[in-house]
Structure formats: structure tokens, C-alpha cells
C-alpha positions in Angstrom: 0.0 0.0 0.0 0.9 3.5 0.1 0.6 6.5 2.1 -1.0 10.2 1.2 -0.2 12.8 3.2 -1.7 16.6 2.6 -0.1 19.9 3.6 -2.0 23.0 3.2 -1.7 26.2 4.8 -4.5 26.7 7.9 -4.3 31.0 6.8 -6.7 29.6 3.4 -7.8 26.5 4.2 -9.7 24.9 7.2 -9.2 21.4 8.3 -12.9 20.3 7.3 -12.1 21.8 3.5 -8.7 19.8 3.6 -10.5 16.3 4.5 -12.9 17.2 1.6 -10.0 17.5 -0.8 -7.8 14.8 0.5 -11.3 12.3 0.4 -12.0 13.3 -2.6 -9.1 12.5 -4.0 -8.9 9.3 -2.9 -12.4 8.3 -4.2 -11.1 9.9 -7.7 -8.3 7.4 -7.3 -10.3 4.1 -6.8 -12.5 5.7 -9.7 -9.8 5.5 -11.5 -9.4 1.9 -10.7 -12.3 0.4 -11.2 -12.6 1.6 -14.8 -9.3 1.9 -16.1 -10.5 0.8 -19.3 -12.4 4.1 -19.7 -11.0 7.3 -20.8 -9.7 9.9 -18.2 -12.1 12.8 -18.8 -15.2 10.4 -18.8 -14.1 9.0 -15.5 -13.4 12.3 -14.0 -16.1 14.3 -15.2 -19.4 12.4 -16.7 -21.3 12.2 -13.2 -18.8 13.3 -10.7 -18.7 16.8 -9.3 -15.5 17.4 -10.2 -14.7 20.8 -12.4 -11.9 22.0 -14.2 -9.3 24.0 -12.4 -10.9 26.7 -14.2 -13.9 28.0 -16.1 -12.4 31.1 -17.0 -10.3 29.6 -19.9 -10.6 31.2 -23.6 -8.1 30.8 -26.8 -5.2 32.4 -27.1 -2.7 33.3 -29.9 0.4 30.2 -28.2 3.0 31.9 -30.5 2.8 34.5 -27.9 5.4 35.5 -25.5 5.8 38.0 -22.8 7.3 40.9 -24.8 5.4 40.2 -27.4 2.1 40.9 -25.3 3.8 44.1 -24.3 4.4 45.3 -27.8 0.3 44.5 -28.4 -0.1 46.7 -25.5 1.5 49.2 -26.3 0.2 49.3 -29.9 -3.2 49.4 -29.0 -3.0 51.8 -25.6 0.2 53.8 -26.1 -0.7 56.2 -23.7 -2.5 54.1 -20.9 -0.5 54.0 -17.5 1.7 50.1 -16.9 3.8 50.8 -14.2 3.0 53.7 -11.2 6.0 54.3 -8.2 6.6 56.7 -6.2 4.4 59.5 -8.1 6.1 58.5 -11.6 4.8 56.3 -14.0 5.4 54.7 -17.1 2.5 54.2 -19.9 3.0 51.1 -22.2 4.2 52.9 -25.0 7.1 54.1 -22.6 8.1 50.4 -21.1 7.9 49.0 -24.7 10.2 51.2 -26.0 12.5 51.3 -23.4 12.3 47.4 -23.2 13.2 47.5 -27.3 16.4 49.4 -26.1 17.7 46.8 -23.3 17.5 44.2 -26.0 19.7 46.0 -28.2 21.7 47.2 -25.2 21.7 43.7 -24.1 22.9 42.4 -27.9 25.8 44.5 -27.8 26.8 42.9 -24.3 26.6 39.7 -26.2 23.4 38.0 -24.8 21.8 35.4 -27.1 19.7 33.2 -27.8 19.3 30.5 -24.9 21.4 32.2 -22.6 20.4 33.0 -19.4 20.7 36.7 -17.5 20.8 37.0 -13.5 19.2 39.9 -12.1 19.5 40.7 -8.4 17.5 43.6 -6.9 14.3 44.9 -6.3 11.6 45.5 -8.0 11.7 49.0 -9.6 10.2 50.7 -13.0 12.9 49.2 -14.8 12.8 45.7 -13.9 9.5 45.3 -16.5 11.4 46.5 -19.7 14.6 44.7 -18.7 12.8 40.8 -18.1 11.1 41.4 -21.4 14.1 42.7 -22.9 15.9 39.5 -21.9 13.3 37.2 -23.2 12.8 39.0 -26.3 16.2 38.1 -27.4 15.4 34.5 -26.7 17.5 34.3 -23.7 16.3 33.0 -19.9 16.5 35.2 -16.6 17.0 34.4 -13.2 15.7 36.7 -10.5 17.6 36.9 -7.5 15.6 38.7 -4.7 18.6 41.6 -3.5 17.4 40.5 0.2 18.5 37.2 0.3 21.7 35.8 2.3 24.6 36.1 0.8 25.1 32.9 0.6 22.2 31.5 -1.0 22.9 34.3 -3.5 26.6 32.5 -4.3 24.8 28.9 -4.1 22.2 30.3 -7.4 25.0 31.8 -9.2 27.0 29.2 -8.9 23.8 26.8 -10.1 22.6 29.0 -13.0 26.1 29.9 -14.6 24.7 32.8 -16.2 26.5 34.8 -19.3 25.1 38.2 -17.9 24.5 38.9 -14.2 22.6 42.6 -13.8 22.6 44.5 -10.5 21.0 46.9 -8.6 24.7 48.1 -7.3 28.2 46.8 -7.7 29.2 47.8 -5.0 26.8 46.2 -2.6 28.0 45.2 0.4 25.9 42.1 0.1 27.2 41.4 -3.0 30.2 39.3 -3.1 32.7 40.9 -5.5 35.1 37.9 -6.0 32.1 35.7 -7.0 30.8 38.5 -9.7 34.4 38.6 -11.3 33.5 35.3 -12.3 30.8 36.2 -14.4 30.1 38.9 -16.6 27.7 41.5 -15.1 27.0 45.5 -15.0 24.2 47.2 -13.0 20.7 47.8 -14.1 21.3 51.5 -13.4 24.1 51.2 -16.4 22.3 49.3 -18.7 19.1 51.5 -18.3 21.8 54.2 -19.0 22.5 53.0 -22.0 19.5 52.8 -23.6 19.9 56.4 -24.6 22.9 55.7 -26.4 21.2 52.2 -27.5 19.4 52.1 -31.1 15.8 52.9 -30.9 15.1 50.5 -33.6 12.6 47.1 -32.7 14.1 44.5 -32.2 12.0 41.8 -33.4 11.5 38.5 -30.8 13.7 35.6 -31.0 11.8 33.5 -28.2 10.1 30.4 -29.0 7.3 28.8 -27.9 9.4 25.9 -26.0 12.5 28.3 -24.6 12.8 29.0 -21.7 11.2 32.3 -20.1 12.8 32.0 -16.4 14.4 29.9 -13.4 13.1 30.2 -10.5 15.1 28.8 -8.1 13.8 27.4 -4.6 15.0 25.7 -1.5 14.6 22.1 -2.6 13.8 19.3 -0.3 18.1 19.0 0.5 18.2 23.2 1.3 20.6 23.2 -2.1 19.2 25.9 -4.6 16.6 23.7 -7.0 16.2 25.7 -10.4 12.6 25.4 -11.1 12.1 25.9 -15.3 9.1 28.4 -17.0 8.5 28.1 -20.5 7.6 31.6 -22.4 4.5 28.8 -23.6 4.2 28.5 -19.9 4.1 32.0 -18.9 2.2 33.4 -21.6 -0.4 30.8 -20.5 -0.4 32.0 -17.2 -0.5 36.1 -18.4 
């Protein structure tokens, strides 16, 4: 025999809803036992009251990706506000452009296709046009949350290998410098910089379907950094 064993957390669920789930999934289970000859949906859904995950699905275009739905955006509500901080904002016509720049800026630090870009920091106005800059060259990133340990920094570094690691500041004292020389990097304040000096020009999207969009990385089950792989398919799925 074998053993199931549900974790869920009490803030969303109550132990009452978790017994439901967890019963229910073990009669779905002996369902799916007794007529194994029959065809999944037909077992799952003709007389049970089981739904989809959810009813709120519609087509979309699958060639899509994430800078790609920014462009459409922008195209069709230039002047509409993305991004609000601090008092300032950005409408889509101004992240789409500047996103068009950090690709080329990107291209010219020699990021391509299937590579993969760390980016420590926070979040800011300029972390929206420099993810889908990175994916619109075809390339992966990895976001590294600036208030991690040090050390779990060094251990995703280390794991992802990137070609371009991008930073809020060098100089950060909670950046190791001796690990960075090991990579290529700059700071996002210098790449956003250069987007002045960077062509204006659209650069048109090399990301596939299948590549990958980011890493994510987590704990893992050992406390070693476990890279956990998005498709763009994947995320524009999710969007």
C-alpha cells in the first residue's frame, strides 16, 4: 500500500475543506481503478462533481510571448499608465520602448539566444522593460531577490552559470565581488543608461514557444538551490 499525506496552509484553508480535498481524491483514485478501461475525462467528469481548475479559460494566440504581449499593449493603448511608483509612472508605449532598447543594449553585451541573465534587486520601473528585454532576445532570466543571504545568492550563481549577471549596485556590500568577477555582469542603473545611447530600432522577438522564459530557483527538499524551469509557452499561459 501506500501513504498520502496533505499539507496545506491553515491562513486559506480549514481542516474540514482539507478532509474534503484529500477524500476526494482518494475516491477519484479508486475511480480510477475500477474503470481503467475508460478514458480519463469520462471518468473524471461524466457524473462526478468534479470541475476544471478553471472556467475562466478562452483561446489564445500560443506563439505569444511575454514581450510580445507588451508590444500588443503598447500598440493598442500607447498612452494608458503600466507601471505607477513613487508618483512617476510609465504608460506602455514608454516600457515597450524602453524594453526594445535593453534588448539592443543587451545584444551588444553579447546575450543570445538560450542564454540566461541573472538579475539581483528589487523590483523598480525598470525591472518590466529589462525581463522582457531578456526574453525578447530569446534568452532565460534568473531573478535573485537583493534580500537574500549572501550565501544562498553565491549557491544560485553558482547553479545557474549565467553569461550576464545585472545589478541593482556593484558595490553592494551584500554582493560578493570575488564571485561577480567570475561572471560577466553590469548594473541595471548602467544598462538603463544606455539605452539612450542604445538604437531605438525594434528588435524583433527571438523567443520560441518551448525556450525558456525564467528559473526560479527554490530551496529544494536538500536546502541546495533547486532551479525550477518556465517556458515563455508557460508564462504566456499563465498572463
Amino acid at each position: 500500500g501506500f501513504q498520502l499525506m496533505l499539507e496545506g496552509s491553515r491562513s486559506l484553508f480549514s481542516h474540514d475543506a482539507l478532509s474534503v480535498m484529500l477524500n476526494d481524491f482518494v475516491a477519484t483514485l479508486n475511480l480510477l481503478v475500477d474503470q481503467s478501461d475508460h478514458e480519463l475525462n469520462a471518468v473524471l467528469f461524466d457524473g462526478r462533481n468534479i470541475a476544471p481548475v478553471s472556467e475562466n479559460t478562452r483561446d489564445y494566440d500560443k506563439s505569444q510571448t511575454i514581450s510580445s504581449l507588451l508590444d500588443d499593449c503598447a500598440n493598442a493603448y500607447p498612452g494608458t499608465i503600466a507601471v505607477v511608483n513613487s508618483g512617476s509612472f510609465w504608460t506602455y508605449e514608454d516600457v515597450s520602448e524602453t524594453s526594445h532598447q535593453i534588448s539592443n543594449s543587451l545584444f551588444a553585451k553579447g546575450v543570445k539566444k538560450g542564454q540566461i541573465v541573472a538579475v539581483i534587486g528589487s523590483r523598480s520601473p525598470q525591472l518590466l522593460p529589462l525581463l522582457t528585454g531578456i526574453n525578447r532576445l530569446g534568452a532565460c532570466y534568473v531573478p535573485i531577490d537583493d534580500s537574500l543571504p549572501l550565501r544562498r545568492k553565491e549557491k544560485i550563481l553558482k547553479a545557474a552559470r549565467p553569461s550576464l549577471v545585472v545589478t541593482d549596485a556593484l558595490q553592494n556590500e551584500s554582493l560578493n565581488e570575488s564571485l561577480l568577477e567570475q561572471f560577466q555582469h553590469c548594473m541595471t542603473s548602467e544598462l538603463v543608461a544606455d539605452v539612450s545611447a542604445s538604437p531605438s530600432e525594434r528588435v524583433e522577438s527571438q523567443a520560441m514557444p518551448d525556450d525558456l522564459a525564467y528559473i526560479i530557483f527554490t530551496s529544494g527538499s536538500t536546502g541546495e538551490p533547486k532551479g525550477v524551469t518556465v517556458t515563455t509557452q508557460g508564462l504566456a499561459n499563465y498572463l
